[in-house]
Backbone as CSV, one residue per row, in Angstrom:
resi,resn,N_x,N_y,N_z,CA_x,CA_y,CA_z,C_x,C_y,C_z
1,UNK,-0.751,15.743,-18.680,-0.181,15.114,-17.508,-1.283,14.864,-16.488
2,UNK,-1.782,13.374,-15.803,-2.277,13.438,-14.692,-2.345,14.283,-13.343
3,UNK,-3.211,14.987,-13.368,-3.292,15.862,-11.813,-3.546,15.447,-11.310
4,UNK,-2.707,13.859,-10.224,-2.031,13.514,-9.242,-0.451,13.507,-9.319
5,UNK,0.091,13.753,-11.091,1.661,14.032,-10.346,1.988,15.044,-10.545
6,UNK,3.153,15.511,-9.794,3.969,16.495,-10.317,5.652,16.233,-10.930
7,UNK,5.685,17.115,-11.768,7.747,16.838,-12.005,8.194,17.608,-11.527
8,UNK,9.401,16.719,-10.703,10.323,17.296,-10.480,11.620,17.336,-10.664
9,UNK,12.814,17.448,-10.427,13.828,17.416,-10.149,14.981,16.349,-9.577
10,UNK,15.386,15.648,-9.273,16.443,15.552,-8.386,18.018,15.250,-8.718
11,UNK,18.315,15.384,-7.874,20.060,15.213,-7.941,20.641,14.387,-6.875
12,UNK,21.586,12.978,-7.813,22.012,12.499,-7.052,23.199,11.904,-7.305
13,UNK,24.323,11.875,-6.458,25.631,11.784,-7.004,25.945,12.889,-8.529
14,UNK,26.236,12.520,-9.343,26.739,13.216,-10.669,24.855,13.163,-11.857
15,UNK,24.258,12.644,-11.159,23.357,12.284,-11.988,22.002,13.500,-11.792
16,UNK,21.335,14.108,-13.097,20.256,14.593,-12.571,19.085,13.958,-13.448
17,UNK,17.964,13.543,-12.445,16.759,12.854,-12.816,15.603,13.434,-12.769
18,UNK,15.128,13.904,-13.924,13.553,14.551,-14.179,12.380,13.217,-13.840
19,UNK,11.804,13.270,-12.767,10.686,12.495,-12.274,9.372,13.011,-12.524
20,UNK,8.439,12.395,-12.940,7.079,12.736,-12.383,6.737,12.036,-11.149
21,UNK,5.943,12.523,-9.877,5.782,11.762,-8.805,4.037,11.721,-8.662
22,UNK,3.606,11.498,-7.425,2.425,11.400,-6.738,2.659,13.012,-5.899
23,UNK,2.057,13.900,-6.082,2.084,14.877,-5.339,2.066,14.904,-3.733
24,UNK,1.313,13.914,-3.563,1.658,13.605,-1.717,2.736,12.863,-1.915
25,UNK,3.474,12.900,-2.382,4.611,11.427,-2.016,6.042,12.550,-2.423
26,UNK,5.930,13.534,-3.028,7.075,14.545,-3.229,7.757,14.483,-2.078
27,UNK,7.448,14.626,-0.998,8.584,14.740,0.564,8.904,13.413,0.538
28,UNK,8.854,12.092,-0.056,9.596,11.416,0.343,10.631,11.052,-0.618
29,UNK,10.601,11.397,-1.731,11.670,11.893,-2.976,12.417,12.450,-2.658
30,UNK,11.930,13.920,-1.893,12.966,14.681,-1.494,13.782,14.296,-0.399
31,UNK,13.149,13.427,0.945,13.713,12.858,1.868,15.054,12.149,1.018
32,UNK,14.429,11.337,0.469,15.306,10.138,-0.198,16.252,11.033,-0.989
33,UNK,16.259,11.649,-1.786,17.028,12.371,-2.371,17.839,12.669,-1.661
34,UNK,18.024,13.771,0.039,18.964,13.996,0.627,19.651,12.961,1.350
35,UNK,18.772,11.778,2.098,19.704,10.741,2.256,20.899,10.247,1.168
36,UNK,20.522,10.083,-0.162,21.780,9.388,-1.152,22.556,10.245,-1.058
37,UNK,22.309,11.731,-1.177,23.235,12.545,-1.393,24.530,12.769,-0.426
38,UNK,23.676,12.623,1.042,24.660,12.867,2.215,25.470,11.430,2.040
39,UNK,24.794,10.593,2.066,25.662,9.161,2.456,26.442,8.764,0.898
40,UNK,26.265,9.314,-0.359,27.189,9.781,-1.675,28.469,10.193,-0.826
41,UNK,28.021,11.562,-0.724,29.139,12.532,-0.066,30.148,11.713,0.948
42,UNK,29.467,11.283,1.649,29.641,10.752,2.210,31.301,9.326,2.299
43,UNK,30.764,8.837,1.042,31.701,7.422,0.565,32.807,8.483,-0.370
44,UNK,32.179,9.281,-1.241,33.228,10.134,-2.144,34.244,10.808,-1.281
45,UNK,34.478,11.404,-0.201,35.083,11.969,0.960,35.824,10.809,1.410
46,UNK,35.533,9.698,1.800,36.274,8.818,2.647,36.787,8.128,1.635
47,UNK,36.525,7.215,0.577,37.184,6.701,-0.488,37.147,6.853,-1.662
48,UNK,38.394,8.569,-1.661,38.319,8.699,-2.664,39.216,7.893,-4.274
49,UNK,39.138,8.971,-5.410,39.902,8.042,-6.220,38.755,6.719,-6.853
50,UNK,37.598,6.725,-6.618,36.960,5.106,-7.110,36.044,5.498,-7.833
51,UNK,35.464,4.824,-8.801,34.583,4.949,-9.575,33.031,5.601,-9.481
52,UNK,32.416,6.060,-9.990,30.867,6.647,-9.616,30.291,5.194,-9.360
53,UNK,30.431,4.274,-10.232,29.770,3.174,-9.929,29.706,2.196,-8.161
54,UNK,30.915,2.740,-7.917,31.515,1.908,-6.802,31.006,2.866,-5.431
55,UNK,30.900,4.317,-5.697,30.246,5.088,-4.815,28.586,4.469,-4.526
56,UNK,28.131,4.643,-5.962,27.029,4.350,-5.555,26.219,2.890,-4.920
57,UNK,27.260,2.047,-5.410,26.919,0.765,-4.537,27.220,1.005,-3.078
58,UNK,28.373,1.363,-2.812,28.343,1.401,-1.096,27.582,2.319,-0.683
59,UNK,27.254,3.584,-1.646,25.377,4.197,-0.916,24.393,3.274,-0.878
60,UNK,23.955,2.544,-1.489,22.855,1.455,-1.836,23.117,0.626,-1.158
61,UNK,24.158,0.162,-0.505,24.452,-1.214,0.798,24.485,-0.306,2.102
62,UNK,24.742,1.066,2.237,24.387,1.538,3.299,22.710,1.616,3.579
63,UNK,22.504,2.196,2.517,21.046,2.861,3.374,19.949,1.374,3.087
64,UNK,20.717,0.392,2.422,19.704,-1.027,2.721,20.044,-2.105,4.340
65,UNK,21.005,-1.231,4.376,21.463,-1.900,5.718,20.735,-1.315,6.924
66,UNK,20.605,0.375,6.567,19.757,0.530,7.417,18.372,0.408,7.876
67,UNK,18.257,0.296,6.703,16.625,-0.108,6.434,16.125,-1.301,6.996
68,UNK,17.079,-2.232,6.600,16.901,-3.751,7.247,16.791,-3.595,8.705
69,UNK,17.983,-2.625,9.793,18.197,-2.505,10.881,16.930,-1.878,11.537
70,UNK,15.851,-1.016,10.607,14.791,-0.716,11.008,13.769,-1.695,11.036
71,UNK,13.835,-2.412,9.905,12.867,-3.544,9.620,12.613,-4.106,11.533
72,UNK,14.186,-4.475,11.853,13.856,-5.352,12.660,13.604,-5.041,14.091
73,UNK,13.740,-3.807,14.196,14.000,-2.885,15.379,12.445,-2.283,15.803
74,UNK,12.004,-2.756,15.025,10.488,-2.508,15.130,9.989,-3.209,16.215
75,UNK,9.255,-2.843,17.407,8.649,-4.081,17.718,6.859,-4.037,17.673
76,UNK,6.507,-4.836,17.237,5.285,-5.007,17.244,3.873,-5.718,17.924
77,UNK,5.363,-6.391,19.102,3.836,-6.649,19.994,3.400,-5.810,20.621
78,UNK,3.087,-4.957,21.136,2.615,-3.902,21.873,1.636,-3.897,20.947
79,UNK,1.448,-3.499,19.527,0.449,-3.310,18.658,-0.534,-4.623,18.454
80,UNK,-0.059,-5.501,18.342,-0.185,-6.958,18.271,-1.424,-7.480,18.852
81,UNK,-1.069,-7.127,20.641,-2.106,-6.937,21.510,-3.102,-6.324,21.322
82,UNK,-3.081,-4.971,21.442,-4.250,-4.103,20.901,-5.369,-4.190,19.755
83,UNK,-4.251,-4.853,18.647,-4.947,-5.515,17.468,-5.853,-6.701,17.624
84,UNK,-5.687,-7.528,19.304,-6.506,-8.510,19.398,-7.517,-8.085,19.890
85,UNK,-7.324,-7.032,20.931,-8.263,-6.658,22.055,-9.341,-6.411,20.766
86,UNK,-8.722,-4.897,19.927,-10.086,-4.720,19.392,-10.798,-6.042,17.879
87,UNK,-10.429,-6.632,17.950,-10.931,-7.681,17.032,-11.938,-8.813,17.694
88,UNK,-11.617,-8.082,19.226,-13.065,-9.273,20.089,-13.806,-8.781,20.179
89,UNK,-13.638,-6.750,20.220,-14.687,-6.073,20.550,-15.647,-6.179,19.127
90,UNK,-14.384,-5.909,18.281,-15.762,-6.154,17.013,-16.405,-7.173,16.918
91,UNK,-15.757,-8.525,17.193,-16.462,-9.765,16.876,-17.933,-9.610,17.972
92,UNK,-17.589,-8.979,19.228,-18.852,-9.175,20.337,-19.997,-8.104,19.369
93,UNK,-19.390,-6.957,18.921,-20.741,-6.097,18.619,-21.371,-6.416,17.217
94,UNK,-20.747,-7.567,16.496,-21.285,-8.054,15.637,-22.394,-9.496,16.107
């Protein structure tokens, strides 16, 4: 096995998945892992009675919805600026 990954574990909905990862990147597996799980729990609690399949799509349209809502919530001129300032300083000390 490459010593940059490790295996691990996870669990999500009814499913368990043996991964190998990137050893720095394990906390965000695990992040991600507890997000599906809560927002799983989540849809299984409120509508119950429906298929695993149907759970897991309305997990997967939630947390892409949020994601998108971050996408855009970002703002980036503040950085934007700064990114010009120093791109004159380099251009002058070149």
């Amino acid at each position: 096995m490459n010593e940059d990954l490790q295996k691990i574990t996870l669990h999500i909905g009814t499913l368990t998945l043996p991964m190998s990862v990137k050893r720095d990147e394990e906390s965000f597996y695990r992040e991600a892992e507890r997000l599906i799980r809560e927002r799983y729990t989540y849809y299984t609690t409120k509508y119950p009675n429906q298929k695993t399949e149907m759970y897991f799509t309305m997990t997967a349209l939630d947390i892409a919805v949020q994601a998108q809502r971050t996408k855009h919530s970002v703002d980036l001129e503040p950085m934007a600026g700064r990114l010009e300032l120093l791109l004159k300083e380099i251009e002058k000390a070149l």
